[in-house]
DRENSEKE-341996 format. One record per residue (C-alpha): x, y, z; residue in one letter; residue number from 1. Coordinates in Angstrom, 3 decimals. Each point is the difference from the previous one (the first is absolute). Example, Ala and Ser with C-alpha at 12.3 -4.5 7.8 and 13.67 -1.06 7.14 Angstrom:
2
NODE         u         v         w  rest   nr
NODE    12.300    -4.500     7.800     A    1
NODE     1.370     3.440    -0.660     S    2
REM end
This chain:
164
NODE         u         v         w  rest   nr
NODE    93.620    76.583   117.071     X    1
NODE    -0.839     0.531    -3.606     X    2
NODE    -3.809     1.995     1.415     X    3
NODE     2.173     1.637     2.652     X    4
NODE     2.577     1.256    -2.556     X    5
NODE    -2.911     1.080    -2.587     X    6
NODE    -1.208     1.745     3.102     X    7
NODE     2.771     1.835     0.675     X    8
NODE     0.859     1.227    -3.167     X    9
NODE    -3.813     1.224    -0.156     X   10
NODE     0.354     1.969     3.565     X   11
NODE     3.571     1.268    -1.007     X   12
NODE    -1.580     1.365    -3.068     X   13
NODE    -2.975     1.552     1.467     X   14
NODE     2.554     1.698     2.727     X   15
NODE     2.207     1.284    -2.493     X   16
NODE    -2.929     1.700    -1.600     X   17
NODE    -1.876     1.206     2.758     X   18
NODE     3.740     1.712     1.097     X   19
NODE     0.275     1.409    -3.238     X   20
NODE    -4.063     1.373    -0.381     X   21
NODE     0.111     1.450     3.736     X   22
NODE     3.131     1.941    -0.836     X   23
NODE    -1.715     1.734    -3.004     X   24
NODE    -2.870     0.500     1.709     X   25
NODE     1.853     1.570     2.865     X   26
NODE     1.536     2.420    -2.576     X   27
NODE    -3.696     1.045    -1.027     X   28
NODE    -0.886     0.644     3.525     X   29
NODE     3.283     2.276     0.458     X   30
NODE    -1.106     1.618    -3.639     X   31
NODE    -3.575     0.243     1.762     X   32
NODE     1.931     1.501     2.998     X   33
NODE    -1.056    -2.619     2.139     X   34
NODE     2.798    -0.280     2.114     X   35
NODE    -2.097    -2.394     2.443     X   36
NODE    -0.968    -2.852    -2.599     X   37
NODE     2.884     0.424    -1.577     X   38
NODE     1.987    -1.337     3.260     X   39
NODE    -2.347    -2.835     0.218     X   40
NODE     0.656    -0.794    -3.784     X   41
NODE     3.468     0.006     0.850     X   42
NODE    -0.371    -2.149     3.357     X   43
NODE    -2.512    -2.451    -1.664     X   44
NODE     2.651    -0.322    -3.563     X   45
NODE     3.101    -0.401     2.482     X   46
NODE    -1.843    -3.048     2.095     X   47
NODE    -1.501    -1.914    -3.788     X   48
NODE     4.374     0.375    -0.659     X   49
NODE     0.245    -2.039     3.101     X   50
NODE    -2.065    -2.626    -0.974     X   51
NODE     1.280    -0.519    -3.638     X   52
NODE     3.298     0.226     1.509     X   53
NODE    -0.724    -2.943     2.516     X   54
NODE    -2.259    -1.990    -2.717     X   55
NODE     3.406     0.265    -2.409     X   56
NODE     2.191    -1.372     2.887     X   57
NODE    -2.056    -2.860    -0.180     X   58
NODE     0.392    -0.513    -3.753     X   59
NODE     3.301    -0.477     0.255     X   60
NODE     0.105     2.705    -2.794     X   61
NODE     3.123     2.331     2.189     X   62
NODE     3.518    -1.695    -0.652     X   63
NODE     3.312     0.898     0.123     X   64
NODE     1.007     3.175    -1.344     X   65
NODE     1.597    -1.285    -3.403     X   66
NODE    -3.061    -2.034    -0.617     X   67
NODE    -1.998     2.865     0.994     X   68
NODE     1.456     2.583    -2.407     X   69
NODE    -0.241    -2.977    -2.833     X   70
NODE    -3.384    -0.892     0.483     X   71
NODE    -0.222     4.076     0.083     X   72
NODE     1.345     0.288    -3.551     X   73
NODE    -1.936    -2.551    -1.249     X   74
NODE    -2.971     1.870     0.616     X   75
NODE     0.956     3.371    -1.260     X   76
NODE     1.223    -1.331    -2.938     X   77
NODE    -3.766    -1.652    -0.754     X   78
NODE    -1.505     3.021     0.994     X   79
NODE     1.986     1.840    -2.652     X   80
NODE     0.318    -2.369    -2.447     X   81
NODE    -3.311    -2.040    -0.293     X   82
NODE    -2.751     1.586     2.589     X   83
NODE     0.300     3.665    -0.913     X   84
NODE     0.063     0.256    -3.976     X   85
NODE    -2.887    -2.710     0.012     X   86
NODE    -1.831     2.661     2.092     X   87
NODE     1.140     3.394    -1.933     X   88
NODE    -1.066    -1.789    -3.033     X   89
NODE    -3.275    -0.776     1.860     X   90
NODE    -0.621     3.455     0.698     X   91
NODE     1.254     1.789    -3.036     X   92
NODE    -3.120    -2.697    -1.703     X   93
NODE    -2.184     1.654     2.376     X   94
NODE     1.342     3.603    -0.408     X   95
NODE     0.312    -0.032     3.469     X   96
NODE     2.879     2.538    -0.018     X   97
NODE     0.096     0.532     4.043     X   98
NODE     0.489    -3.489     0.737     X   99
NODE     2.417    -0.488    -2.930     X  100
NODE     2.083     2.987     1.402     X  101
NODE    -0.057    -1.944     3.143     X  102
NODE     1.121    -3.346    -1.045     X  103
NODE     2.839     1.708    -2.239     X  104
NODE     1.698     1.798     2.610     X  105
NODE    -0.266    -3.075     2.604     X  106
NODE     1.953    -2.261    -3.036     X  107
NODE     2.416     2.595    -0.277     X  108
NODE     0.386    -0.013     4.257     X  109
NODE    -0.210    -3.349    -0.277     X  110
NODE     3.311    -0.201    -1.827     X  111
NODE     1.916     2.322     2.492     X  112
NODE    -1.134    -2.553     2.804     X  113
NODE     1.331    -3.399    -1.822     X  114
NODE     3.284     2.371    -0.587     X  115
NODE     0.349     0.812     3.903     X  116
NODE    -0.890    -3.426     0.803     X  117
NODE     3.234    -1.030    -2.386     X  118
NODE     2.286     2.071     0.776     X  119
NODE    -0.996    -0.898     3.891     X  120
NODE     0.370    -3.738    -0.624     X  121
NODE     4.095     0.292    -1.762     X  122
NODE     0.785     0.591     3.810     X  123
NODE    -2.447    -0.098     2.400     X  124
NODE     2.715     0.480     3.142     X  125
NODE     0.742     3.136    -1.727     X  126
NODE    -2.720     1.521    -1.255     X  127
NODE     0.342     3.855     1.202     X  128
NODE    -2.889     1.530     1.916     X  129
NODE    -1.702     2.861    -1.497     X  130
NODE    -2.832     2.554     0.382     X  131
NODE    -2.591    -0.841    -2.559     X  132
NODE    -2.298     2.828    -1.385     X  133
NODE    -3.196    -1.277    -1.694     X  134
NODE    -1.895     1.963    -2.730     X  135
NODE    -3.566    -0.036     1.862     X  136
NODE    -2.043     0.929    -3.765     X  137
NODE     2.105    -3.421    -1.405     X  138
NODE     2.077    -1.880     2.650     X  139
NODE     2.961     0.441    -1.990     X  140
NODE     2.733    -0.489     2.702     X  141
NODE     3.530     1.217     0.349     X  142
NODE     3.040    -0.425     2.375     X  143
NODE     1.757     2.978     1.315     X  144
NODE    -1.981     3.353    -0.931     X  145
NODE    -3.364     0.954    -1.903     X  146
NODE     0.581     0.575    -3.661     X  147
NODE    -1.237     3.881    -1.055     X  148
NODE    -2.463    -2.125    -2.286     X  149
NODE    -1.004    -3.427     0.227     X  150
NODE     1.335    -1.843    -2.996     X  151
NODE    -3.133    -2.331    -0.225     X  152
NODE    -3.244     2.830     0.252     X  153
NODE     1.628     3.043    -0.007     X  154
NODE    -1.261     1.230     3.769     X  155
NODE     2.347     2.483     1.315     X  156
NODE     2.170    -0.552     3.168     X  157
NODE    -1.902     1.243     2.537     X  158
NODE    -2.578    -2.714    -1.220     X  159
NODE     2.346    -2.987     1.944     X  160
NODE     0.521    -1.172     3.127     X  161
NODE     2.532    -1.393     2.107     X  162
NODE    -0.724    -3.459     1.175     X  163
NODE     0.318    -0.498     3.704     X  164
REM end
């Protein structure tokens, strides 16, 4: 199964990014006001979720809810730690101040995540369910209510959204 498992961590891959690239391109199209192709975006992103969802059931990569959260730490806390400063430094070098911006305030989300992903894993049974706002200029996220300013990039409230 080793070709078969290569395979599938290829396809799951390509999904996952196709999802992702057909979602921002459905946001141009409703920037565009192209209300038309940006439903098909949306249909098109929603079915590539499908199939990186069933090519990850396959992987065996989904298990129990302990594990999951673990497994979810781990990689927040190399995203923060190791992946992100190598790539601010990277483009600070460049003077690339954009992208730098953009890797900064993902580390500092970054961190948030590996601290709900704690905090849910000291008592899964238990964990209370909230209403999570997301900053949509940083992804900062927060339980309960919008902050007036988003700690991470400064955007002001009206700036999140509630997660459905």
């Amino acid at each position: 199964m080793a070709k078969t498992e290569d395979n599938l961590k290829e396809a799951f891959a390509g999904e996952s990014q196709a999802y992702q690239k057909y979602l921002a391109y459905a946001q141009r199209a409703a920037d565009e006001s192209m209300d038309g192709i940006y439903k098909l975006f949306h249909a098109v992103a929603a079915s590539e979720k499908i199939h990186a969802q069933r090519h990850a059931s396959y992987l065996k990569s989904v298990k129990n809810t302990a594990e999951n959260l673990k497994e979810a730490m781990a990689g927040e806390m190399h995203e923060f730690k190791t992946m992100y400063p190598s790539m601010i430094a990277d483009a600070k070098a460049e003077k690339k101040a954009g992208p730098e911006i953009s890797f900064s305030h993902a580390r500092e989300v970054e961190k948030i995540h590996h601290g709900l992903f704690k905090k849910a894993l000291e008592n899964p049974d238990k964990f209370p369910v909230h209403d999570y706002f997301i900053c949509n200029a940083c992804g900062y996220i927060v339980a309960g209510e919008p902050p007036e300013k988003c700690p991470v990039c400064g955007a002001v409230k009206k700036s999140f959204h509630k997660v459905d």
